[in-house]
C-alpha angles and dihedrals in degrees: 000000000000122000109244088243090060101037090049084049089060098045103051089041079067089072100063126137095032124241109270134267132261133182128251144181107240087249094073093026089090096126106358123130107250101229093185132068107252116214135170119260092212141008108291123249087030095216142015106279136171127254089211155044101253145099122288121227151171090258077210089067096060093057100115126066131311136292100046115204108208131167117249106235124172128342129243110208124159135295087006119100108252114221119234111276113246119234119275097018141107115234110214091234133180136209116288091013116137120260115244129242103269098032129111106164145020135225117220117238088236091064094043134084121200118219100184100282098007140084116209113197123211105189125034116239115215119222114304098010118163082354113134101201133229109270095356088127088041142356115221105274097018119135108251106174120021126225115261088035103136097232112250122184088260093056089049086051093045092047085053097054090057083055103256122146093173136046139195106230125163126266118268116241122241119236133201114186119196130191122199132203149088093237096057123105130165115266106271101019126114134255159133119305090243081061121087126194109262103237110164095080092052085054100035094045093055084040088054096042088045084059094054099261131110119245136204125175112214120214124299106276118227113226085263127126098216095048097040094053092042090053090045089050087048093053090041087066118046092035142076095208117020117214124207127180112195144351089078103119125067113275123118100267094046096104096154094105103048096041089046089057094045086062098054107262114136111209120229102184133018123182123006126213081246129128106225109032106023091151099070125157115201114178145147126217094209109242134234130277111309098354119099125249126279110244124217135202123181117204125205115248105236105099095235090051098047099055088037098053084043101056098046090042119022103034087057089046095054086045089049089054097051085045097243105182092223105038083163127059118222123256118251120197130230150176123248128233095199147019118277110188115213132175118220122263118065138035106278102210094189116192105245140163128231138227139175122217136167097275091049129275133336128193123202115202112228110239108232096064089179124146098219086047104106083172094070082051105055088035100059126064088194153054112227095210115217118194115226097232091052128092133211115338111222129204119293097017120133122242140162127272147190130201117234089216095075102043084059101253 
């Protein structure tokens, strides 16, 4: 079995080169990976403005003691051209107006009293008080935003303010997701008591559209060769990564691995040293000529280890594709409020839940660790993980975790 470092590593090495760009307004850009440097087109802000409502003066003129009596000449409002301000005087000035030639510093309006014509100051601004300078955000041709960055509505405000209504992002990958098996029937439908609703595409798809792609999930697949080949050949050929769920370990009825290399599909890993999702299947069909190769993860059955072996597979995967510059979240590191007991051998990725408190974080293993178990799943909001050459964790000893928010789950 293949040690989870390794068996990530492959997987992600699947995703080179990166699926291509394409170009898109900023309306449809949420989420996307930007696939482009992003620069400004000028210096950012454009011009010297003022933070505040106030009155812009030559700091120089209000030396001598307070209060200072000025004449009030000319106004600077937005999106106007201010004059120069005219020595010795005060300019009414607004927030984001530009600061006039001769000016170095407001006064804010609450410091100031009008009498008529005249402004008299109460406090005295140094030099570049309440000024927002000319390119101190950004000078003109600095990055401003850097390729493989996932698009969030501060980096679309942030491209429009260099000016850019369009945006180069990388393609999304298409998913088919594929669930096998005689006992499986759609939630709400009727069937026999031998039948179960079938409940991991529902979870897998959101999974895969959280991590940028488009999903579809094909039709349920019988335990039967033919048919389970012929759907695989079908979803080869109209996706970029092919799903499976079940039908991936050694018994009689799990026909996943034979039909998937029937279909021509040549299987790079099987089995990794994980709890949950040791049965894993990671392969490629080679694709045709000058197209790239359709990638295939087969997932374990059992819904925890489904959404589990998802989430640390095939959500980076779908983020490698996209070139996401970060498939794979970082680790955090907690405390635990109880015992977990683990045998060494595998990664042991435990349902938890996470909580912050004033001495750092603490995790708290949920109690039922089964794999067929989709509560733990939808109870937890993070992954306690257990080194396989560690033994039982006992209360209060520190571990690494991942959220399962950011693995998409």
């Amino acid at each position: 079995m293949l040690r989870f470092e390794d068996a990530l590593a492959r997987v992600l090495a699947l995703a080179t080169p990166a699926l291509p760009a394409e170009d898109v307004s900023l309306e449809d850009a949420d989420g996307r990976v930007l696939a482009e440097d992003v620069a400004s087109a000028f210096d950012l802000p454009a011009f010297d403005y003022s933070a505040m409502d106030g009155y812009a003066v030559c700091a120089g003129d209000l030396a001598g003691p307070l209060p200072v009596r000025l004449p009030v000449r000319g106004e600077s409002k937005t999106g106007a051209l201010a004059p120069p301000l005219e020595p010795g005087s005060a300019m009414r000035i607004f927030t984001g107006a530009a600061l006039p030639a001769g000016a170095d510093a407001i006064v804010m309006q609450e410091n100031v009293t009008r009498e008529g014509d005249v402004a008299v100051l109460s406090t005295a601004p140094r030099p570049g008080q309440f000024v927002r300078r000319r390119g101190e955000d950004l000078a003109a041709g600095a990055l401003a935003i850097t390729r493989g960055t996932r698009l969030r509505p501060a980096h679309l405000g942030l491209a429009a303010a260099c000016d850019r209504a369009r945006v180069a992002v990388t393609r999304r990958p298409t998913v088919a997701v594929l669930a096998t098996g005689d006992e499986l029937r759609a939630p709400g439908e009727r069937g026999s008591a031998a039948t179960i609703p079938e409940s991991n595409t529902w979870a897998i798809r959101a999974m895969a559209r959280r991590a940028g792609a488009t999903a579809r999930v094909m039709p349920y697949v019988p335990d039967d060769a033919a048919a389970t080949r012929d759907a695989f050949e079908r979803a080869l050929d109209e996706a970029d990564v092919v799903v499976t769920v079940g039908g991936v370990s050694v018994g009689d009825h799990d026909l996943v691995r034979p039909a998937l290399e029937a279909a021509g599909v040549t299987i790079d890993l099987w089995r990794v040293a994980i709890k949950p999702g040791k049965p894993l299947v990671v392969g490629r069909r080679p694709g045709r000529p000058g197209a790239r190769d359709t990638i295939v993860l087969g997932l374990p059955g059992n819904p925890a280890s489904a959404m589990v072996t998802f989430a640390i597979f095939g959500v980076p995967l779908l983020r490698a594709l996209q070139d996401d510059r970060r498939p794979f979240p970082p680790f955090l590191r907690a405390r635990t409020t109880r015992p977990l007991a683990h045998d060494p051998g595998r990664l042991e990725l435990a349902r938890a839940t996470l909580e912050p408190r004033g001495d750092g974080l603490w995790v708290t293993p949920l109690p039922n660790q089964a794999s067929g178990a989709p509560t733990s799943v939808a109870q937890a909001d993070a992954l306690v993980c257990v080194a396989s050459d560690r033994g039982d964790v006992e209360a209060g000893d520190e571990v690494d975790v991942l959220l399962l928010e950011r693995l998409g789950a």
